[in-house]
C-alpha positions as CSV (number, residue, x, y, z in Angstrom):
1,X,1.4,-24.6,20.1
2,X,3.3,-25.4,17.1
3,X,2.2,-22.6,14.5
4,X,3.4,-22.4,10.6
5,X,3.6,-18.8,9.5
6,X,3.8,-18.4,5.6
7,X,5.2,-15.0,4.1
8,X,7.2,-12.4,5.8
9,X,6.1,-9.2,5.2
10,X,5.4,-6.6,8.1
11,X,1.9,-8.9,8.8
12,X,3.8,-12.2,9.5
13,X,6.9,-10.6,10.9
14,X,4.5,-9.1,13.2
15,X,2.8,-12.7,14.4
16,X,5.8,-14.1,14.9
17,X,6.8,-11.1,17.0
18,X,4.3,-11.5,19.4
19,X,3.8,-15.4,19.5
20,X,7.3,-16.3,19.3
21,X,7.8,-15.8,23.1
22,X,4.9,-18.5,23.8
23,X,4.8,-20.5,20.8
24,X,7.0,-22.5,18.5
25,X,6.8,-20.9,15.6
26,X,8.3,-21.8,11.8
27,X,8.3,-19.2,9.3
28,X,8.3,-19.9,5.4
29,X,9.4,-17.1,2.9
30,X,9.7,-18.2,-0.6
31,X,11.9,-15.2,-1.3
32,X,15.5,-14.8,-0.6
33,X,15.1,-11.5,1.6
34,X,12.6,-10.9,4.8
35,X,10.5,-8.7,4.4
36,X,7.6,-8.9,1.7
37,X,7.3,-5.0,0.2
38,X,9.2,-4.1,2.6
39,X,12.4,-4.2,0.4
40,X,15.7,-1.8,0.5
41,X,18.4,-2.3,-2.2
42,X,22.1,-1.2,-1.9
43,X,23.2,0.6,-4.9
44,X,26.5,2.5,-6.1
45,X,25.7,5.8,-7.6
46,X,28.6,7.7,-8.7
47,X,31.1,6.1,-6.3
48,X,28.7,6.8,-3.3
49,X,26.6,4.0,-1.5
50,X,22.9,4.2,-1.0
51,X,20.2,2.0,0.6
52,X,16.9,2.6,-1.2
53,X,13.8,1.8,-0.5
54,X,12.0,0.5,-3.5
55,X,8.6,-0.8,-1.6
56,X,7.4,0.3,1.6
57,X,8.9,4.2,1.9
58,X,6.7,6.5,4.1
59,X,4.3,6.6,7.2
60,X,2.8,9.0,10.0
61,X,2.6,9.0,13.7
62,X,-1.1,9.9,13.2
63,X,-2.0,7.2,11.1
64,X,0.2,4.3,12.3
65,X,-0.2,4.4,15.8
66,X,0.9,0.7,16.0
67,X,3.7,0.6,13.3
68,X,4.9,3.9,15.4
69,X,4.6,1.5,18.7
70,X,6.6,-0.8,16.9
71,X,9.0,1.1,16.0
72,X,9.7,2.6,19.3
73,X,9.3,-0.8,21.1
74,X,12.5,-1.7,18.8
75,X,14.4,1.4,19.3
76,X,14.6,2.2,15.4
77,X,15.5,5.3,14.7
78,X,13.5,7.6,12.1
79,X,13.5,11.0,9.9
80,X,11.7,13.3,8.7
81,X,10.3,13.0,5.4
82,X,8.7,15.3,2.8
83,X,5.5,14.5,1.2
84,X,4.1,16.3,-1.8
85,X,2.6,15.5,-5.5
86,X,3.1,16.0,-9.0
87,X,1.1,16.0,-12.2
88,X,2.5,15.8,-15.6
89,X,-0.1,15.2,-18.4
90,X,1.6,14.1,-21.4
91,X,-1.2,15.2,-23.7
92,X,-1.7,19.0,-22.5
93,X,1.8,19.3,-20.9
94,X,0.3,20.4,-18.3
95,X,2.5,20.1,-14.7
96,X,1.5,21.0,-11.3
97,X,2.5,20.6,-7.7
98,X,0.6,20.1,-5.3
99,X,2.0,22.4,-2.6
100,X,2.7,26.0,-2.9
101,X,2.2,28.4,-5.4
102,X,4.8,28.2,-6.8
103,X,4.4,24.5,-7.3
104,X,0.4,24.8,-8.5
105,X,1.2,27.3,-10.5
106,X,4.7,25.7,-11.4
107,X,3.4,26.9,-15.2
108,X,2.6,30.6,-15.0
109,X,0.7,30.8,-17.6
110,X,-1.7,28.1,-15.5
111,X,-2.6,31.5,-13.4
112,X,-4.6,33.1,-16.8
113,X,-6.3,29.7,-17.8
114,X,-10.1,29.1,-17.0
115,X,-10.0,25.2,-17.5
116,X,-7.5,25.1,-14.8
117,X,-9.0,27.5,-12.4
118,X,-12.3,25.3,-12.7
119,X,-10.1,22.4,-11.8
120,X,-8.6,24.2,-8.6
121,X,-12.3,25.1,-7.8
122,X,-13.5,21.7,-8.2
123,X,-10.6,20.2,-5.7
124,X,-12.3,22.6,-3.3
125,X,-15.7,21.8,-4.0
126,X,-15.2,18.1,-3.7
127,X,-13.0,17.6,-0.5
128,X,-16.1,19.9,0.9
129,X,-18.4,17.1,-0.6
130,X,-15.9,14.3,0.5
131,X,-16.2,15.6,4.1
132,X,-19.8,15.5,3.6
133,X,-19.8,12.2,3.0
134,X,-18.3,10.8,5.8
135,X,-20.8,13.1,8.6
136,X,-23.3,11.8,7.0
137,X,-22.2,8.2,7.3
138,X,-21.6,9.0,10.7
139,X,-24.9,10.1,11.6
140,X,-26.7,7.5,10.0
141,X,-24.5,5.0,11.6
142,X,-24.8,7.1,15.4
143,X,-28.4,6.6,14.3
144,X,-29.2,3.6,13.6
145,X,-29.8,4.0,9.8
146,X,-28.5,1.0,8.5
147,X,-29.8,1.1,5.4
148,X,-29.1,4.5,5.0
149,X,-25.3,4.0,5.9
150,X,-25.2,0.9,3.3
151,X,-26.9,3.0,0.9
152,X,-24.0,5.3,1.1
153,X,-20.5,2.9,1.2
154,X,-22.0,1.5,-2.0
155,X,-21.2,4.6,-3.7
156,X,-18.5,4.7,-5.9
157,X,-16.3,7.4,-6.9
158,X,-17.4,7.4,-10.1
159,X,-21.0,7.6,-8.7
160,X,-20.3,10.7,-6.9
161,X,-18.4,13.1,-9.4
162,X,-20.9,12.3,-12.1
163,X,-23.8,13.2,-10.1
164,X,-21.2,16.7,-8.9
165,X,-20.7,17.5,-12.2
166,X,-17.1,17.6,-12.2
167,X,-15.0,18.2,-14.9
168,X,-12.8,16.0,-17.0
169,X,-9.6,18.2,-15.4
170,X,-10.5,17.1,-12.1
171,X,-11.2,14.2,-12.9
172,X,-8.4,13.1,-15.1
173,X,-5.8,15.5,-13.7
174,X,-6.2,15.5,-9.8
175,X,-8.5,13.0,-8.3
176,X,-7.7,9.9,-10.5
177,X,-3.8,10.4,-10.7
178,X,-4.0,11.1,-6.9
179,X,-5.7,8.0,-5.8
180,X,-4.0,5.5,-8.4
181,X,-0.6,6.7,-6.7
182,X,-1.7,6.1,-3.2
183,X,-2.9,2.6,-4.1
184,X,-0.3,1.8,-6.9
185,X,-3.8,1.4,-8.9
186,X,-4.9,1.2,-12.8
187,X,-6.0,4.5,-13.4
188,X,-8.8,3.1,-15.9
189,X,-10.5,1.1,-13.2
190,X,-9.8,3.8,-10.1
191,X,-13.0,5.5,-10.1
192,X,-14.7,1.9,-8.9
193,X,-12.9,3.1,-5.5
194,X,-15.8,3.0,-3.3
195,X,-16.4,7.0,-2.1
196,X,-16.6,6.7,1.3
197,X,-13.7,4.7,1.9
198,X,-11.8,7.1,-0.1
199,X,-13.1,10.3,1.8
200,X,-12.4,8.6,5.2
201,X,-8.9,8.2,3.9
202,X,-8.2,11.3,2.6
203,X,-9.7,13.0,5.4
204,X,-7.8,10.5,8.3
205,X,-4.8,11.6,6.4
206,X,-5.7,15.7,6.3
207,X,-5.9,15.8,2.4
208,X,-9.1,17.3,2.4
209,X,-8.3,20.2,4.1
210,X,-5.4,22.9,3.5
211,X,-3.8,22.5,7.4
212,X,-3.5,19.4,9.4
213,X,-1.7,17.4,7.6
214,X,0.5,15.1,9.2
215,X,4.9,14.8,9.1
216,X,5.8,12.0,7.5
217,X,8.5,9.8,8.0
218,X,11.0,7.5,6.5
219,X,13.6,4.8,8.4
220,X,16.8,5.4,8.9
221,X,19.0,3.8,6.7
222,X,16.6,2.4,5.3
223,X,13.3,0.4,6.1
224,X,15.3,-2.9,6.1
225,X,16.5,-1.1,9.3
226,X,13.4,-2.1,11.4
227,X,13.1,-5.7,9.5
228,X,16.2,-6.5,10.5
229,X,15.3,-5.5,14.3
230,X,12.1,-7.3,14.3
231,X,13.0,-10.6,13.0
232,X,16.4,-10.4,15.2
233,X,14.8,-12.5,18.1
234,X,13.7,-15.2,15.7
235,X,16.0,-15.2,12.6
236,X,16.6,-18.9,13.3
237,X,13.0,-19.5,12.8
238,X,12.7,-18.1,9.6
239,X,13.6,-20.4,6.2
240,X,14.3,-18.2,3.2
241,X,13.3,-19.7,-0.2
242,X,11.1,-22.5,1.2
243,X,7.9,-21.8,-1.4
244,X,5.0,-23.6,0.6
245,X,3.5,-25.6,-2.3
246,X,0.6,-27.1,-0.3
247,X,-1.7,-26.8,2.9
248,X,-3.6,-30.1,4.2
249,X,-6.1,-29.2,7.0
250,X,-7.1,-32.7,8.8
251,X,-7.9,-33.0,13.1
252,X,-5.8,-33.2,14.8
253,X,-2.9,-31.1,13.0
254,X,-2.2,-28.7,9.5
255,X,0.1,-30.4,7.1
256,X,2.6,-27.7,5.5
257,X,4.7,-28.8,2.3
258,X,7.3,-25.9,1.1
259,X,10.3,-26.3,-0.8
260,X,13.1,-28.0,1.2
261,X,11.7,-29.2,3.9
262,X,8.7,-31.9,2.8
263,X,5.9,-32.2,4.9
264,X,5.4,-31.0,8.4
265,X,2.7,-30.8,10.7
266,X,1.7,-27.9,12.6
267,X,-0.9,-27.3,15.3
268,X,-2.3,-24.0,13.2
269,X,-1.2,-22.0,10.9
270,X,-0.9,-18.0,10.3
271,X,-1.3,-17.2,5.7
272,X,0.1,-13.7,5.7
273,X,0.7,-13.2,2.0
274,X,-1.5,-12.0,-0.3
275,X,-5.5,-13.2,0.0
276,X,-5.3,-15.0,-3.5
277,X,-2.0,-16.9,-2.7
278,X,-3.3,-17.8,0.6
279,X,-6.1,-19.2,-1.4
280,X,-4.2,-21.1,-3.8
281,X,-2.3,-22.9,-1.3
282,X,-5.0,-24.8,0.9
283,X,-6.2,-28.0,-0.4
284,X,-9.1,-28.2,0.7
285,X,-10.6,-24.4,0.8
286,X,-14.0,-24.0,1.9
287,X,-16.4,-22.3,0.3
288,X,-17.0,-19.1,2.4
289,X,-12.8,-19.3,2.0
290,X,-13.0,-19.0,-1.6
291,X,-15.5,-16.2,-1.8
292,X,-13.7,-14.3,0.5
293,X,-10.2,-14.6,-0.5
294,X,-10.9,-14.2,-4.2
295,X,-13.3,-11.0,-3.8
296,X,-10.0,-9.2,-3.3
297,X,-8.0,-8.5,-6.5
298,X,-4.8,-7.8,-6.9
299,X,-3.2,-4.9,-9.2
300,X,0.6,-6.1,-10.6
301,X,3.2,-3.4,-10.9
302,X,7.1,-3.2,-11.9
303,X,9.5,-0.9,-10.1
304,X,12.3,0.0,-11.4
305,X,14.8,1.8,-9.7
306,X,16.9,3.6,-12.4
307,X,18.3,7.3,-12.6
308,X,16.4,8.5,-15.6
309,X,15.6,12.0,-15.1
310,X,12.9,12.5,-17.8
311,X,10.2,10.5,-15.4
312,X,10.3,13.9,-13.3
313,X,8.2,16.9,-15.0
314,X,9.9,19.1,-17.2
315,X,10.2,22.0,-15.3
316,X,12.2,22.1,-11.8
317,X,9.3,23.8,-10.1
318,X,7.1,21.0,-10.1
319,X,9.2,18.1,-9.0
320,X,8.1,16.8,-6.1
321,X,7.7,13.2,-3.6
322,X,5.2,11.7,-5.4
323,X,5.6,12.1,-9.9
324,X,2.8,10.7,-11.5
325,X,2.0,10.8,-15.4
326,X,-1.2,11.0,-16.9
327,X,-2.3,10.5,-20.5
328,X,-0.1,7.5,-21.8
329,X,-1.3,5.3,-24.1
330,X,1.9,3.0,-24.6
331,X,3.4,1.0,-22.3
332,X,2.4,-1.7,-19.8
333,X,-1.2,-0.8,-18.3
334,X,-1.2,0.4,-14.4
335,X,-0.2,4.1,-12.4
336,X,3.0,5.7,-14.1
337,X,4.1,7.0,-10.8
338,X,7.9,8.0,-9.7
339,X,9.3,8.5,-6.5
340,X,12.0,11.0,-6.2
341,X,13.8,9.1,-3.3
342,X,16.8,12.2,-2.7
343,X,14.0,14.4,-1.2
344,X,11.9,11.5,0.6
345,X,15.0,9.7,2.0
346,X,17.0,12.5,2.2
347,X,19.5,10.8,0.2
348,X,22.7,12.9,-0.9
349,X,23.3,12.8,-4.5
350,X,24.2,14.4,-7.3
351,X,22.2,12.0,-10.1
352,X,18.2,12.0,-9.2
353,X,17.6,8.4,-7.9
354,X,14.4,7.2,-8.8
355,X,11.8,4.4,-8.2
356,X,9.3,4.4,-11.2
357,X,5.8,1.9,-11.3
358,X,5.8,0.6,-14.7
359,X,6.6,2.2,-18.1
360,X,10.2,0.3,-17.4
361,X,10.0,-0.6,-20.9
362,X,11.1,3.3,-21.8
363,X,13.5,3.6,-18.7
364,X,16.7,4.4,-20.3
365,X,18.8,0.7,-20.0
366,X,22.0,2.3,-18.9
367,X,20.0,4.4,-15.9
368,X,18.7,1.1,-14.4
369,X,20.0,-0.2,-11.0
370,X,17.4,-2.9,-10.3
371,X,13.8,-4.0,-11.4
372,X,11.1,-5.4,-9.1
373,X,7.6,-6.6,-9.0
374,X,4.7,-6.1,-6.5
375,X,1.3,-7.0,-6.3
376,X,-1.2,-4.4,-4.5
377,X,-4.6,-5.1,-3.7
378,X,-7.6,-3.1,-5.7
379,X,-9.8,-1.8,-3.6
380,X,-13.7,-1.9,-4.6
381,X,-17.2,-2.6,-3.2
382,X,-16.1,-6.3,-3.9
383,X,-13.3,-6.4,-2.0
384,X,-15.1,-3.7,0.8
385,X,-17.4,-7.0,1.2
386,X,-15.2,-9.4,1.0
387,X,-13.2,-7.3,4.7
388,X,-16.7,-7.5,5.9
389,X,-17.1,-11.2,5.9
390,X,-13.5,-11.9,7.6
391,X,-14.9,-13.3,10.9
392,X,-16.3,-16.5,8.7
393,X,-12.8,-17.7,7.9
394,X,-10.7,-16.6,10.8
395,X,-9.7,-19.7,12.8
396,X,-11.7,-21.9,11.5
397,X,-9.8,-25.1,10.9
398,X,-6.7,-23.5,12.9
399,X,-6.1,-21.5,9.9
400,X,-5.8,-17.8,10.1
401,X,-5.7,-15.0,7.4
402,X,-3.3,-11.9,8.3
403,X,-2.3,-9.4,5.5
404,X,-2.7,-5.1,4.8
405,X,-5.3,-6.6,2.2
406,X,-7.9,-6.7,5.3
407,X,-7.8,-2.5,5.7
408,X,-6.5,0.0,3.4
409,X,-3.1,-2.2,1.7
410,X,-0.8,0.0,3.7
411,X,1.7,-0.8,6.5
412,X,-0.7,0.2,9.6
413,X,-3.1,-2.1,8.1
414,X,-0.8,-5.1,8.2
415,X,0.0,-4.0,11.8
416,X,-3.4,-4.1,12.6
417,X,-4.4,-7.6,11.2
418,X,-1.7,-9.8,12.5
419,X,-2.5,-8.1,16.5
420,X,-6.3,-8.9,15.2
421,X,-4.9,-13.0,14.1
422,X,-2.9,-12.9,17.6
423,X,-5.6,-11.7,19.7
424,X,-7.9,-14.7,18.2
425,X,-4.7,-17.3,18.7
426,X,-4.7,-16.3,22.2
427,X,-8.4,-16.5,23.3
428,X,-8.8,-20.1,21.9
429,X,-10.1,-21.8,24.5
């Protein structure tokens, strides 16, 4: 068959992977790289050269059993990474690590204060809840509960540390922070997470628990690295900066206009960008198409990588992976997160080299070394329905949906979807 792919980000790279062999396949990117978020910049810092990652950074063999395959399949070789957390609340000045005592209590005088030993209790109380949460899904699913089991994944995070009785530390200090930086998220709509997605997460990932927890890992050089073995086999397929602008869907064959090359026809058809510019390219979507694809929203950020030490908390102690900052009223609205790339790269340098989500209107001009933007999907009960209802547009008209946007917005989850999209291809009668 002849089969359009649209978008090159690990979901598409990944179709044409495994359908290349069999298929004719045509890939559009409307960028200038391959990739999607998975994005690594060269940059001169004092003199030295570094490849920075400034979208995709991080996974686990526990987690990503089939990026891992992939990986391995492709011979790409790996390191490991270290993974931690900061807080710095801009308000209190409060700053924490998440590891270590010496990171919690990174300000001693956080060891004599009742409002912060309430929070530390309440992190406690709630990954006990959060565990909770998920056995009881389980048994009500083992069961045959139905309703029971819907009752509970329509619970929100905000449902859930209302009715605990949390405090506004936890709250505001540890469990929104947390999550926003894990999903690149607005802080002020994070607690419409639904819970028990959340819980399954953290728990997959061993963050409810003190031991557990998986290594985690970065590429080698850089994740380009694996890109660039991936899309070796078919780089002549690929057509950089060819912007599809329109998809006509008449029997017998999908018509596919892009930028540079007019209008082709193609037997089917593979959307693996985002859900909503998937949607805005068919002509002719239907209507279970548009409900889907528009019930997932999408959350815009701007990284910028830059050198500007003052996104890391004040005091050494409490630098860590993952920076966020809490409690800022200025700026452009979304997670104020920075990733301190020397310790999760292992990158050799002097200067601190940094990749900060949004505030770049306060990053220091002369510390900037490039600016980005990328979209992340919000995850709520609308979108959790919207996952539920994929089987009504998959295939249907030879199109096919493939994107991160269908699990959790991480790199397993694109994995996962386009060996779902293949699967289908390859049991059409």
């Amino acid at each position: 068959m002849k089969i359009a792919i649209v978008g090159t980000g690990i979901s598409g790279l990944m179709c044409a992977h495994r359908l290349h062999p069999h298929h004719d396949v045509a890939l559009f990117e409307a960028n200038d790289y391959v990739g999607g978020h998975t994005h690594t910049v060269d940059v001169e810092v004092d003199g030295t050269h570094h490849a920075v990652d400034t979208g995709f950074i991080v996974y686990n063999e526990r987690n990503y059993p089939a990026f891992t395959a992939l990986l391995a399949e492709l011979g790409v070789a790996t390191q490991p990474s270290v993974m931690n957390f900061s807080v710095h609340d801009e308000r209190t000045g409060l700053e924490y690590r998440s590891n270590g005592l010496g990171g919690i209590f990174a300000q001693p005088a956080n060891a004599v204060r009742p409002g912060f030993a309430r929070m530390l209790a309440d992190i406690v109380r709630f990954n006990h809840q959060a565990r909770d949460l998920v056995e009881r899904h389980r048994q009500a699913v083992e069961t045959g509960d139905r309703s029971g089991a819907a009752a509970l994944e329509a619970v929100t995070l905000e449902h859930l540390v209302s009715l605990g009785g949390y405090g506004e530390r936890f709250r505001h200090q540890v469990l929104v922070p947390l999550g926003s930086a894990i999903w690149s998220a607005d802080p002020a709509q994070f607690l419409e997470f639904p819970a028990l997605a959340y819980a399954r997460f953290m728990d997959n990932h061993g963050l409810l628990r003190l031991r557990g927890r998986p290594q985690w890992r970065t590429i080698t050089g850089g994740s380009r690295s694996y890109v660039d073995a991936l899309s070796a086999p078919f780089a002549d397929r690929i057509r950089l900066g060819a912007a599809v602008h329109k998809i006509r869907r008449s029997r017998p064959g999908i018509e596919v206009v892009s930028l540079g090359h007019g209008a082709e026809q193609f037997d089917r058809i593979i959307l693996a960008g985002h859900s909503d510019q998937s949607l805005q390219l068919l002509s002719d979507p239907s209507d279970a198409e548009r409900d889907v694809l528009a019930g997932i929203r999408y959350q815009p950020n701007v990284a910028t990588l830059h050198t500007d030490e003052r996104f890391l908390p004040r005091r050494r102690r409490a630098w860590a992976s993952w920076n966020t900052q809490v409690g800022v009223h200025d700026g452009p609205a979304g997670v104020t997160l920075t990733y301190w790339m020397n310790q999760l790269q292992s990158i050799r340098s002097a200067r601190q080299i940094l990749v900060t989500l949004n505030r770049h209107d306060q990053i220091r001009p002369d510390t900037v070394l490039g600016r980005f933007e990328y979209d992340h999907p919000v995850y709520d009960l609308e979108a959790q329905r919207a996952q539920g209802r994929a089987d009504e547009i998959q295939g249907v008209n030879g199109t096919y949906f493939a994107g991160a946007y269908w699990g959790y917005g991480f790199h397993e989850d694109g994995v996962q979807s386009a060996l779902d999209v293949v699967r289908r291809i390859e049991a059409e009668p």
